[in-house]
N, C-alpha and C positions, 0 to 999 in steps of 0.2 A: 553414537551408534557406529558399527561397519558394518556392510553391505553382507549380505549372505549369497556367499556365491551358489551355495547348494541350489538356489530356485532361480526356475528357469523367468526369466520375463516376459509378457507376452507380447511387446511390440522389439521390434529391432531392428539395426540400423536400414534394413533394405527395405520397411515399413515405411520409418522415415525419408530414405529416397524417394520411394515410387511415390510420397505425399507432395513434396518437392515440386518434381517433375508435374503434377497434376495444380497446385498451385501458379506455378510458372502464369505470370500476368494477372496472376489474381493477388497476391498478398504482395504487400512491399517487403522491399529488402531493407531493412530498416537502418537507419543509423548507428555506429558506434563512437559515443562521443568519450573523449579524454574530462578526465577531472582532475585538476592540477590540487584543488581544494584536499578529496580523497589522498590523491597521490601522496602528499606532503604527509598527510597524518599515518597514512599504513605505510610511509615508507618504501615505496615502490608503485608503479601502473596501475592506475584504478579506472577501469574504461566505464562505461553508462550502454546498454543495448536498449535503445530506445522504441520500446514495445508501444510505446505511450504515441507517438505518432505512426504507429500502423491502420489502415484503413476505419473506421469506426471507433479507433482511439484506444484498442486494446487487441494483442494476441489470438484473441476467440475467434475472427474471421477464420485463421487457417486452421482450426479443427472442424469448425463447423462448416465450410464447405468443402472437404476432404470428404467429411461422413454424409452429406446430401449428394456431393457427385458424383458416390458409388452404387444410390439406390439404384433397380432397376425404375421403368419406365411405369408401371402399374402404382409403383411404391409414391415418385413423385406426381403420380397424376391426385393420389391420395391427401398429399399435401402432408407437410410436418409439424410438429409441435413442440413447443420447448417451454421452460419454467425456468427464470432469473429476475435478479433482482436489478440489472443492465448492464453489463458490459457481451451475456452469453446469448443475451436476447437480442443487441443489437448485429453480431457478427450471423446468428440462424438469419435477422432479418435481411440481411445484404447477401447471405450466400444464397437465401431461398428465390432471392428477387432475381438475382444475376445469374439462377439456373432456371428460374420459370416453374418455380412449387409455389404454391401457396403458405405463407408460416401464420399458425397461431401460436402468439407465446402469452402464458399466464404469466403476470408480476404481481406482488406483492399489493396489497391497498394502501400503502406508504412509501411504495416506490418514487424516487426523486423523478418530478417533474421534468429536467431533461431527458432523462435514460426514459421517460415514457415517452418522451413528442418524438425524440432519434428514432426509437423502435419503429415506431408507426411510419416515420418520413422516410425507412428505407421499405417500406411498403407490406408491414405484417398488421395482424389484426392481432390487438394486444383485449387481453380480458387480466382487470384487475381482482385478483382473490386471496383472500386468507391475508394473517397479520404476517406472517413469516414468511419466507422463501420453501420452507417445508409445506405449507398449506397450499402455495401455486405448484409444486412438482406434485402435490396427491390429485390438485385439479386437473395439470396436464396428464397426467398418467391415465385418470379416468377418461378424460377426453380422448387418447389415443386409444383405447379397450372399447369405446362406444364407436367410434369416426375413423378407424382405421387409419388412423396417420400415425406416422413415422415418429416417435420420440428418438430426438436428438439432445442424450442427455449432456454437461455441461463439460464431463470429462471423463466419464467411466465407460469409455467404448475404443476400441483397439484404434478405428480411424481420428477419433478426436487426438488422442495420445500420438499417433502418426501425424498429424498433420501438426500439433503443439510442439513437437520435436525439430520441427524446421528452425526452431531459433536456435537450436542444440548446433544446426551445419553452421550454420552464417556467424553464428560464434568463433568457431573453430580458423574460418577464413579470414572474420575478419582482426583478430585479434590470436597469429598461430603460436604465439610463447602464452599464454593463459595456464595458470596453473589452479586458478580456484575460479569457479561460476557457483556465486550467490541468484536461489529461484525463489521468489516468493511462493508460497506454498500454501493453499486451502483441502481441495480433492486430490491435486496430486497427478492431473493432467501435465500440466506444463514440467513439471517437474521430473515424472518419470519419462516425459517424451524428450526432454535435453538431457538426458541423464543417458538415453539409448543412443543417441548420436553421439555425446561426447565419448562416453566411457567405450566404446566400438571403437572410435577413429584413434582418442588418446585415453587410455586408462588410468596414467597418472595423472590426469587432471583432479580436484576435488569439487565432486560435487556436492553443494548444500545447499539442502531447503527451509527456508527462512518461516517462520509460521507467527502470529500473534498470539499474544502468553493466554490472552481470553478466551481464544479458540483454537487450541492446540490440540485437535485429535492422533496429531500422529506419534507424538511421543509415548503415548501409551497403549495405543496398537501397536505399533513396533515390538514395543514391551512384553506386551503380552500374546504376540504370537499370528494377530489376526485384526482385522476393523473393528473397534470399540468404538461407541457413542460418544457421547460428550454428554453433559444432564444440564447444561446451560451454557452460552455462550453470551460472551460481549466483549466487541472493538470497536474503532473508529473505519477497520479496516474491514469495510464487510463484503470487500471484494474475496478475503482468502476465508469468508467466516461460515467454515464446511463443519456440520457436527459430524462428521465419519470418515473416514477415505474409502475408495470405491473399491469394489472387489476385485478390480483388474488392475487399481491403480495400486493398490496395497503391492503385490507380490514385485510388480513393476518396481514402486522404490523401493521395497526391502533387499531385491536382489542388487539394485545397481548405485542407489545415493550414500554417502559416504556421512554424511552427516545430519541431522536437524536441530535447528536453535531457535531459541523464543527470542522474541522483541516483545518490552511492554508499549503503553498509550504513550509516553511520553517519546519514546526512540523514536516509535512512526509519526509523531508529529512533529518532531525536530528533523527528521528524514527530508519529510515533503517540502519543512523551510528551507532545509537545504539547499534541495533542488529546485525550488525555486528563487531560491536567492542567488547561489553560486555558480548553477548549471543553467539556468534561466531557462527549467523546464518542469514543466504543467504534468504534476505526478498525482495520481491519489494517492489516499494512505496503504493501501494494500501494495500499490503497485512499489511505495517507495521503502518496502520492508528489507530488502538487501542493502540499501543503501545503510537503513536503523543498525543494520546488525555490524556492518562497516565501522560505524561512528559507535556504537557502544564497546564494540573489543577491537581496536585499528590494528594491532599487532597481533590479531589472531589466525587471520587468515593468508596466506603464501599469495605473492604476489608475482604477475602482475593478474589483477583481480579484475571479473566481471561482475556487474550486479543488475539485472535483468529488470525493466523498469517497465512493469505488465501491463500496464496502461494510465489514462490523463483524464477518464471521464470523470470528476466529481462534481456532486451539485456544489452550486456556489456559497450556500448558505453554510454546506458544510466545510468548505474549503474555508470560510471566514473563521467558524470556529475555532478548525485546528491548527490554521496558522497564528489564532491566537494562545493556542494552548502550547502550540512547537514556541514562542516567545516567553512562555511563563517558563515551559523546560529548559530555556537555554538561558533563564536568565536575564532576558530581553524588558521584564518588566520589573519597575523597583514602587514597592508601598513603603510607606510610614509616617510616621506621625513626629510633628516637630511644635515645641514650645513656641512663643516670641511674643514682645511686647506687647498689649492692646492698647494700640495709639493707631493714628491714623497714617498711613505712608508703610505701618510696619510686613502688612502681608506681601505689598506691591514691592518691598523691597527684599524679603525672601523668595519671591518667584522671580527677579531678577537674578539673585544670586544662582539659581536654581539653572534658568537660560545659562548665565556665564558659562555653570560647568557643562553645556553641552547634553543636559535631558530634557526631553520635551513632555511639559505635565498636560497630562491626560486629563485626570479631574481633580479637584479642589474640592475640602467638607474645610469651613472655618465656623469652630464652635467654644462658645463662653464658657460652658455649664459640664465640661466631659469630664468625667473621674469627681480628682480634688485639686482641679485648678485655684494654684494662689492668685487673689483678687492682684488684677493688674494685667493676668496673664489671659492670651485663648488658645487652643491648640487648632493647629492646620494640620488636615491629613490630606496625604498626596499621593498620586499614584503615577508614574512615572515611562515614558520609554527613553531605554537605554541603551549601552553597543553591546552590553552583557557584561557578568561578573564582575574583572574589574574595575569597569565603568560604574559599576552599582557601588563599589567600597569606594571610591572616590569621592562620591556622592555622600556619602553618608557620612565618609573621616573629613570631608570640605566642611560641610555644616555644623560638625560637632567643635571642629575647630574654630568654626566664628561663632560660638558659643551658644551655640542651639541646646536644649536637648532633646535629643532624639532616641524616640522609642516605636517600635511596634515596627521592627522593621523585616520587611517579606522581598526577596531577592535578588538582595548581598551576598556574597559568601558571609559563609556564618549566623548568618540571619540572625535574630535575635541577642546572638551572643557577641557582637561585635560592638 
């Protein structure tokens, strides 16, 4: 896509100043860390804006107390309300606490058990409703039209956008030759708010918003002119997993971001091992979507390059998952199935061999009766961790060569065909 300059945007850059300045002692200035990892692959600068240790563990602090610390004084005696799934619930709950409003935020009734206790511990009163995140925004919605509170929606309001844009300055400072900032992308907050600070201060910067291929609303709004739905959504990443973009957020990126690309499941899961293997930092999958889009095209984007890391809250269980599914993507895990003697001493002496080359077996099946095993023989199937790829062909041309056979085999290059 490229930006339509015909439309005007409706936050800009003195928006994002005066959000700044109003922030000042409340939101950190966050870290910008170097990635040598990055660097090497794209061939020049690849810096990390580390959204993920901002106060609450994600970005949302500074929109959400931008747009409570401009109510008047009637507005926050009324108290406010919000609807997330956690990361937008817990920044209303810290700005509402640190300005002296009361927050009720609706979540989800599947909402991860941390992102509920956090909520509550920076002092909101959380009401769990509806299967979706759609079903707590019709709740809080209702609730502000009966209670007179203040909906502070998630991104589609000029001060959220202003005060999200604060990472657009602190980019520009801290990192002043940047020629590409990667934003992960759901509503289009954070996005159109670094898109109004960068493109103001440098306009040959490129900006791009990173989005998950499940929930890609903006590609086809863009498209066609205006906010279009989504008719179903699914990611890992259900930090960016917006069915629409917002009405203020829409015109905001179409006039000012330069580009939008998808990442699938597998990119955002190998993202987040990344970063936490290489950068030895704590990302969820939404937030480690710039990083996805890095490692799937390294020569695509002009360097030296930022990629904006929206936040570290994930529950744990699910962080188990997709660090083992970022291990199946890269690679990291090797199955198959291997022949050998039925004697005794013979299994003990393939899973040595197995140790030798440096994989460590995860599980063991050894069975008499699989297929049409020749009498004399049993097959061992194995599942394996390993350093990736070639480490997998290794594995599989070592065995073959002390005269295994070996078949059924899943994350080798080549797989089956090797």
């Amino acid at each position: 896509m490229a930006a339509d300059r015909t439309i005007a945007p409706p936050v800009g850059l003195v928006d994002v100043e005066a959000a700044r300045t109003l922030l000042t002692g409340v939101a950190k200035v966050t870290p910008m860390a170097g990635s040598r990892a990055l660097t090497e692959l794209c061939g020049g600068p690849v810096w990390l804006k580390c959204e993920n240790l901002q106060r609450t563990g994600s970005f949302k602090i500074r929109g959400a107390y931008t747009r409570i610390a401009r109510l008047g004084a009637a507005e926050r005696a009324a108290g406010v309300v919000a609807a997330s799934a956690g990361n937008h619930a817990q920044g209303v709950a810290l700005a509402a606490q640190m300005l002296g409003t009361h927050a009720t935020v609706f979540m989800p009734e599947r909402a991860a058990i941390p992102k509920v206790g956090a909520t509550r511990g920076y002092g909101a009163e959380v009401r769990l409703v509806g299967e979706t995140i759609e079903g707590s925004i019709a709740a809080a919605t209702e609730f502000a039209r009966r209670t007179g509170a203040v909906f502070v929606h998630p991104f589609d309001h000029p001060d959220v956008i202003a005060g999200q844009g604060t990472v657009g300055l602190e980019i520009l400072e801290q990192v002043p030759d940047v020629r590409t900032v990667l934003v992960c992308t759901g509503g289009g907050g954070l996005l159109g708010g670094i898109a109004a600070a960068v493109k103001a201060k440098r306009p040959d910067v490129a900006v791009v918003g990173v989005q998950a291929e499940g929930a890609a609303a903006w590609p086809a709004s863009l498209a066609a002119g205006g906010p279009q739905q989504l008719a179903s959504m699914r990611t890992i990443a259900d930090g960016i997993a917006v069915g629409r973009p917002g009405e203020l957020t829409f015109p905001q990126v179409a006039a000012l971001v330069d580009e939008i690309v998808t990442v699938g499941e597998n990119a955002l899961s190998r993202a987040l091992l990344h970063c936490l293997e290489r950068a030895k930092l704590l990302v969820e999958p939404a937030g480690a979507a710039g990083v996805a889009a890095l490692l799937e095209e390294p020569r695509r984007f002009a360097t030296p390059a930022v990629a904006v890391l929206s936040g570290g809250n994930v529950d744990p269980l699910v962080l188990l998952h997709v660090i083992e599914h970022g291990m199946v993507s890269a690679a990291r895990y090797l199955s198959l199935r291997v022949r050998v003697d039925d004697r005794p001493g013979a299994l003990a002496e393939l899973l040595a061999q197995v140790g030798t080359l440096g994989a460590n077996v995860l599980d063991v099946a050894h069975s008499r009766i699989a297929g049409a095993l020749p009498l004399g023989e049993v097959e061992v199937a194995l599942a394996m961790e390993t350093r990736g790829p070639e480490h997998c062909a290794q594995v599989v041309d070592a065995l073959r060569a002390a005269g295994h056979a070996v078949s059924d085999v899943s994350g080798a290059a080549g797989g089956d065909e090797r």
